[in-house]
N, C-alpha and C positions, 0 to 999 in steps of 0.2 A: 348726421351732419351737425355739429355743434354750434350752437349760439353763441355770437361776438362776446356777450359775456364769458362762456364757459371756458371759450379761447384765452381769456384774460384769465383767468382764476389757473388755465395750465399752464400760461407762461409765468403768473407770480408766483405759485408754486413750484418752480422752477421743473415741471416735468414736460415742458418744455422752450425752446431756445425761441429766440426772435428767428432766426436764421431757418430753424427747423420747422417753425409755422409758416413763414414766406414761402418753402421748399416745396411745402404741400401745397399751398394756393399756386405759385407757380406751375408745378403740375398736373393742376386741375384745369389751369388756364391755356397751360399746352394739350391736353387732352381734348379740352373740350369746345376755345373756341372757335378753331379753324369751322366746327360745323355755326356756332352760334353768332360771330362777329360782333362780339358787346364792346368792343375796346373801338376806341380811338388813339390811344397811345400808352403801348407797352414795352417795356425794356426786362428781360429777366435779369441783365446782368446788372443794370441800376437799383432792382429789387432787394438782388442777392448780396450789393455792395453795400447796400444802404441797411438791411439787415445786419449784415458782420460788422458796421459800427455801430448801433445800438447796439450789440451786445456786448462788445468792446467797452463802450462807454459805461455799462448796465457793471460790466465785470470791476472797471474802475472803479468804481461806488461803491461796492459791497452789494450787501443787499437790500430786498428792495426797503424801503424808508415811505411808509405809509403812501402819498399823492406823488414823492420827489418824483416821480419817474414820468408822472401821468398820468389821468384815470384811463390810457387808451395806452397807454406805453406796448409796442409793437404788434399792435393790430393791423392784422393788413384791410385796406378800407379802400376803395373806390372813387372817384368825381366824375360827374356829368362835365363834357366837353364844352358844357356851356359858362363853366365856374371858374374863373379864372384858376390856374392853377401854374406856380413857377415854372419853367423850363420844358414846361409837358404841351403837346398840342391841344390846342384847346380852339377851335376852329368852327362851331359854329354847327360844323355840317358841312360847310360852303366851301366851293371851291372860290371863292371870293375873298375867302380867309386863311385857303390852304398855306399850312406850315404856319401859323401864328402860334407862338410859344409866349404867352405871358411872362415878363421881368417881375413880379408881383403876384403875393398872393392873392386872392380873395379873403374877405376880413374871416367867413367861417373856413378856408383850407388856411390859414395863420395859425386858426385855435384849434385845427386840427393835429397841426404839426407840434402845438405846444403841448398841447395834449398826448404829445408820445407816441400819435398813427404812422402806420406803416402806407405811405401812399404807393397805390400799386400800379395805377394809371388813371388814364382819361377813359371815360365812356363816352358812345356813338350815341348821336339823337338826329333826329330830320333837320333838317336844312332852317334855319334860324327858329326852331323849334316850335312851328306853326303846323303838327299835325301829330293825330293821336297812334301813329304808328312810325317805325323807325326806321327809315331810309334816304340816302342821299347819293349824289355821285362822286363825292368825294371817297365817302370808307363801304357805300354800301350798303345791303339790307341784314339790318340785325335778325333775328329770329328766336322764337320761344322754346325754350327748353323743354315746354310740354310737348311740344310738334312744331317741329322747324317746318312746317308750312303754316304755320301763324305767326303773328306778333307779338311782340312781348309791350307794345303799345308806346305811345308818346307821348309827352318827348324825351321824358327820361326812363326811357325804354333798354337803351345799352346798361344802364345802370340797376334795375331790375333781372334783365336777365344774367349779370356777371351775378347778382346777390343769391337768385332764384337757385343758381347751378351748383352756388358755393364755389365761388371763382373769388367771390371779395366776402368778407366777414360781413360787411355792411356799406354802405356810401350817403351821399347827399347827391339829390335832383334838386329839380326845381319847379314850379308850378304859379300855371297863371290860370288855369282852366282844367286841372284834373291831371297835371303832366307826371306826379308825382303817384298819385292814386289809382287813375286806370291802371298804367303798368305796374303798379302793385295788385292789381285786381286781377290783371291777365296775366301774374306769372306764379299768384298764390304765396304771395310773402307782406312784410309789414309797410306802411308809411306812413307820415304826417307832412299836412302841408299846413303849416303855423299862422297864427296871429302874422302877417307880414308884420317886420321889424323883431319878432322874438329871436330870430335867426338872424344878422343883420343881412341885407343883401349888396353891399357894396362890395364890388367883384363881377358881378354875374355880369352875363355878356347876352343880347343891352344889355344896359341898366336901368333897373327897374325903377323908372320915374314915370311923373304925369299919372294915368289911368290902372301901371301897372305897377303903382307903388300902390296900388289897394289889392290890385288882383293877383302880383306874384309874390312869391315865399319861396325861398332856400329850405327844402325838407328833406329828415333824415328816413332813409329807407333802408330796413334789414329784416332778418328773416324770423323776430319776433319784437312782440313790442315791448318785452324788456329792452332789449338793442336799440330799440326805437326812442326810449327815454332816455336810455344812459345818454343817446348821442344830440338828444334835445335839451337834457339837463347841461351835458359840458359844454355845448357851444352857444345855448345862451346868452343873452345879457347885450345893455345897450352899446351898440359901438356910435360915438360922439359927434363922428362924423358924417351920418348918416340921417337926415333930419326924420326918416320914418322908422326911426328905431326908438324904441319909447324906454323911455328908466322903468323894467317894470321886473322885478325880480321872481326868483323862482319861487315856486310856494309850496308847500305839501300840502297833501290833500290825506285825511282819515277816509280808512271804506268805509265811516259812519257818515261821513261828508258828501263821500262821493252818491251812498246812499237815498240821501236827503235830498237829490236833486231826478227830479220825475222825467223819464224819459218819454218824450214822443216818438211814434213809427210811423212808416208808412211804406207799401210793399212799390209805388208808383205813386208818380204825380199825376196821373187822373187824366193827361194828355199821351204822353207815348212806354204802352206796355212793356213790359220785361220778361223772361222767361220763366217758365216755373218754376226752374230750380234758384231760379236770383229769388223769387218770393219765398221759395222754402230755405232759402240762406236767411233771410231777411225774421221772417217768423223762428227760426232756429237760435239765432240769437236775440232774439226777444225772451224768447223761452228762456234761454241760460241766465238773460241778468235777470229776470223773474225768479227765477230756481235759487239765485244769488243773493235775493233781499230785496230785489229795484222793484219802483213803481215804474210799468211800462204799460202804457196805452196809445191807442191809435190816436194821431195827431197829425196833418201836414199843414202846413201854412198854407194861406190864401196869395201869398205874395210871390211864388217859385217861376210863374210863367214872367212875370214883369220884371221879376232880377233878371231870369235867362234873357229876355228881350236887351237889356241893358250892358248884360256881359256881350254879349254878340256886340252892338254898337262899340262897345272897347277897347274888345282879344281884336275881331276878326278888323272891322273898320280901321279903328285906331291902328292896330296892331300891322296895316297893309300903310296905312299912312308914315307909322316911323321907318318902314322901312321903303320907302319909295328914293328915298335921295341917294341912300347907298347904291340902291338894282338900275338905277335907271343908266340904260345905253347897256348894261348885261346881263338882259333876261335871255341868253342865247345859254349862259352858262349856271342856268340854274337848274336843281332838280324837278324834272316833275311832279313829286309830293309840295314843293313850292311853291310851283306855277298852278298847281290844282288851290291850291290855298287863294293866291291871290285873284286866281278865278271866281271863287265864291265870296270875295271880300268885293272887287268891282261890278258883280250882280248887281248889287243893290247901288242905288244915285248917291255920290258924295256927299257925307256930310256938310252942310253949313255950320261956320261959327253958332248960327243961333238954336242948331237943332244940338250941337256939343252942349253950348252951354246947358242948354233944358234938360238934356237926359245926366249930367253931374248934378245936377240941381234934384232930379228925379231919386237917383240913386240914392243920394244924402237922406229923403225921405221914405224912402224904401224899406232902408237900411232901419231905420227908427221903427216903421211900423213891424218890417221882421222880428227885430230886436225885442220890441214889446209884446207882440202875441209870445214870445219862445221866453216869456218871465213865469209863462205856465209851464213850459217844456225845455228847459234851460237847455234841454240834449236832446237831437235829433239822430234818430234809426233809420236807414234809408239803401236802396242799393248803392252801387257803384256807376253800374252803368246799363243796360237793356240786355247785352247781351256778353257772355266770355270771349277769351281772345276771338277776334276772326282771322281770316285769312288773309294772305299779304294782299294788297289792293283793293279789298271785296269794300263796298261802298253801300249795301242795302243789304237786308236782312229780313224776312216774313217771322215776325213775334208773335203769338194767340191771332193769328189768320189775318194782320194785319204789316205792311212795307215801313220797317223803321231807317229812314235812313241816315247816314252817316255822322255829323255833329248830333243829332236829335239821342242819338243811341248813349251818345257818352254827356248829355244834357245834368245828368244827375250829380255830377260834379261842379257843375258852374254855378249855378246860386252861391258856393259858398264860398266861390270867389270873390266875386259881386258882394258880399255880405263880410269881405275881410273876419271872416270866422274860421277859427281852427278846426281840421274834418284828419280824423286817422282813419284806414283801412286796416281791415282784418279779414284773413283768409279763414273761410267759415263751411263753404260748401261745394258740391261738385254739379258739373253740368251731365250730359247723358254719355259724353266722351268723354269723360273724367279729367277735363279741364276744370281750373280753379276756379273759385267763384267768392269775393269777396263782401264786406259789407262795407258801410259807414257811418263815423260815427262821430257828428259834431257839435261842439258848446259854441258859447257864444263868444265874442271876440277877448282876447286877452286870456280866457280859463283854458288853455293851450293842458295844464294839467288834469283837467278835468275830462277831457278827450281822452288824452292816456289816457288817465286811470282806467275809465269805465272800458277802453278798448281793450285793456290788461287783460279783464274780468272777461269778456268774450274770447281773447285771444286764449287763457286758458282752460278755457269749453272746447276750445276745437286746436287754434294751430298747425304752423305750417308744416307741410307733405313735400315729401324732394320732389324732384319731377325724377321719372325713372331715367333720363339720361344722367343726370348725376352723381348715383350712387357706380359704384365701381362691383 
C-alpha cells in the first residue's frame, strides 16, 4: 500500500491520472467500509467528478510546472467531521447537528484544496468528540481494520481507520487529549498533534477557544511520517485571524541537529502500568535512535501527574461546561458514549470561578517547570497509552496484575496537551494478538520539527503493516 508521497511522485510522473487514483481509493472504500464505517460523508460520483476536472484542468496546462499544480495536487485525503469542511457533513457526531454542511472551509481544508487535495470525504467521530473510541447515533460505530471487534479509538478514529485501510492517502483530526494519537496508536499508522496554532485551527467545530486553545490542534495523520511532514510542512503557517496562531515559520532541522538534542524515555509514569509489549515498543525504539547516533537515557518528569490533574479540570470539566447550553432540554437525543462522558464530568462538584482561576494560574506554572527540567531532555520517549485497541465498550483492563481503567489507560497522551507541546506517534510494535502498538515522541513547544524528524528516524526502524483486511 503506497505512501501519500509515492502516490504523488505516480501522478507527476504521469503513470498515473487523478481520475485513476480516485478509482482505486474509491474502491477500497466500497470494498471495505460497509464492514468498517469511517466515513461520515461520501459521494463516489462527487469524487469521480471532481477527479475528471483536475485532470482536465492538469491537461490544459501542460505539464506539470514544478508547485503550479500543488505539492498535494490530486491526492485523495480525508477530514475528520469535526473540521469544517464546504458542502460535506460535518456534524459533530450529533444528531443535534444532523445534516449541517459548512458554507466555508476551515482555514487548514482551504490550504488543502489549494494545495491540489483530492477531498474524499467527512470522517465519523463520537458525539462532540469527548471519547477515546468511535461511536454515535447519528452514523454509528466505526470499527478497526485490525478486528472490527475493537476500535480504531477517539475521536478522530473514522479518520484513522479510513488512513489505516488505505481508503484515504492521508487526512487531518484533531486533538485536545490524544484524539489524534490513540487512534493512530490503535490502528498502527502516523500522526502529529502540533504546537496548537502551527496548524491554525479556525474552522474546527467548537472552536477551539478559552482552555482548548492550549489543549487542541488540527493534526495530520497518514500512514508514514514522511506523509505526516509533507502535510505539516504545506499547511503550516500563521493564519492572521486566529489570535493563537503564532508567526512562527517552518525550519529545517540537520540529523546533526536533530542529533544534538538528548532524548529522555520512560517505559510508564510510575502510576498506571502498560503492557509489555508497549514497554518492549517503547525500549525498541529507544534502541533504534541509539543504533542511529542519539543520546537516549531514562528520564520522566516529576510534573506528569499534576498536568494530568489539570487537563482533566479542562477537557473533561471545562469541556461539559461549554457544552451545557447547547444539550440542555436534549439529553433524551444524545449518544450514549456522550451521556457516559458527561457522567464522569458531573462526578466530580462544579467548578468555582476561584478554583478556575487557580488551576490556569497552576498550569502557566507547570508548564514553566515541565519546560525547564525537559532543557535536559528537549525530547521525551514514552508510550501512547496502557493498553492496544480494546473492544467496543470495554471500560477496564487487568495490566501486570493490576485494573487500569478507562481515561487512566489513555492518560499518557494528555500531559502533552496540558503542556501545549508537539507529540508524533509511530507504529513500532505488536501486542500478543498482533494488534499495533505505537510510541511517542515529543519536544518542546514550537520544535513541531524536531518531533518529526526524530519520529522519521524511529518510523524508519520499523513502520507501518497494513492490517490484513486491506490488502486484496
Amino acid at each position: 500500500m503506497k505512501s501519500a508521497v509515492q502516490q504523488l511522485e505516480l501522478l507527476r510522473s504521469g503513470q498515473l491520472s487523478v481520475a485513476e487514483l480516485a478509482e482505486a481509493h474509491i474502491a477500497q472504500i466500497e470494498r471495505l467500509n460497509p464492514a468498517l464505517n469511517a466515513f461520515a460523508d461520501f459521494d463516489a460520483d462527487r469524487v469521480r467528478a471532481e477527479a475528471l476536472r483536475m485532470d482536465a484542468a492538469g491537461a490544459r496546462r501542460g505539464t506539470w510546472q514544478g508547485e503550479s499544480r500543488g505539492p498535494l495536487y490530486g491526492l485523495p485525503v480525508t477530514v475528520k467531521s469535526s473540521i469544517a469542511t464546504a458542502g460535506l457533513r460535518c456534524e459533530m457526531g450529533s444528531l443535534l447537528h444532523r445534516g449541517d454542511r459548512p458554507r466555508e472551509d476551515a482555514v487548514v481544508v482551504a490550504r488543502l484544496r489549494a494545495a491540489g487535495a483530492l477531498i474524499l470525504g467527512t470522517t465519523n467521530c463520537p458525539e462532540f468528540l469527548m471519547a477515546y473510541e468511535t461511536a454515535n447515533l447519528l452514523h454509528g460505530e466505526t470499527r478497526n481494520p485490525w478486528d472490527l471487534e475493537r476500535t480504531p479509538g477517539g475521536s478522530s478514529g473514522g479518520e484513522s481507520a479510513a488512513i489505516a485501510a488505505g481508503m484515504s492517502a492521508a487526512g487531518m483530526g484533531s486533538d485536545s487529549g490524544g484524539s489524534v494519537r490513540v487512534p493512530a496508536h490503535f490502528t498502527g499508522i502516523c500522526a502529529l498533534k502540533p504546537t496548537p496554532g502551527r496548524i491554525p485551527a479556525r474552522g474546527h467545530l467548537p472552536p477551539c477557544v478559552g482552555p482548548f486553545s492550549i489543549l487542541g490542534a488540527i493534526g495530520p495523520m497518514a500512514r508514514t511520517m514522511q506523509d505526516v511532514e509533507l502535510l505539516f510542512r504545506t499547511l503550516s503557517g500563521q493564519d492572521a485571524e486566529d489570535p493563537a496562531s503564532p508567526p512562527v515559520p517552518l525550519r529545517e532541522t540537520s540529523f546533526d541537529e536533530l542529533r544534538a538534542r538528548p532524548i529522555g524515555y520512560f517505559e510508564d509514569d510510575g502510576l498506571v502500568p502498560v503492557t509489555a509489549e508497549t514497554r518492549s515498543a517503547v525500549s525498541a525504539a529507544a534502541e533504534a535512535l541509539r543504533q542511529a547516533g542519539f543520546r537516549v537515557e531514562p528520564f520522566r518528569p516529576s510534573t506528569l501527574e499534576p498536568l494530568r490533574q489539570l487537563w482533566w479540570k479542562f477537557f473533561v470539566q471545562c469541556g461539559a461546561m461549554f457544552y451545557e447550553p447547547a444539550i440542555r432540554g436534549r439529553r433524551e437525543d444524545l449518544s450514549p458514549i456522550f451521556r457516559e462522558f458527561l457522567g464522569i464530568a458531573e462526578a466530580a462538584p462544579p467548578l468555582t470561578a476561584t478554583e478556575l482561576l487557580h488551576a490556569w494560574t497552576e498550569l502557566d506554572l507547570l508548564r514553566a517547570k515541565t519546560l525547564a527540567a525537559m532543557s535536559e531532555f528537549p525530547v521525551l520517549l514514552c508510550p501512547v497509552a496502557s493498553v492496544p485497541a480494546f473492544g467496543h465498550q470495554e471500560r477496564e483492563w487487568m495490566v501486570e496484575g493490576k485494573p487500569v481503567k478507562y481515561l487512566d489507560a489513555v492518560r499518557y497522551t494528555q500531559w502533552f496537551n496540558a503542556l501545549a507541546c508537539p507529540a508524533a506517534v509511530v507504529p513500532v510494535g505488536a501486542s500478543q494478538q498482533g494488534l499495533p502498538i505505537g510510541v511517542q515522541i515529543a519536544a518542546r513547544p514550537f520544535e513541531d520539527e524536531i518531533a518529526l524528524g526524530i519520529a522519521a528516524v524511529v518510523d524508519a526502524a520499523f513502520g507501518y503493516r497494513p492490517p490484513p483486511s486491506a490488502t486484496v
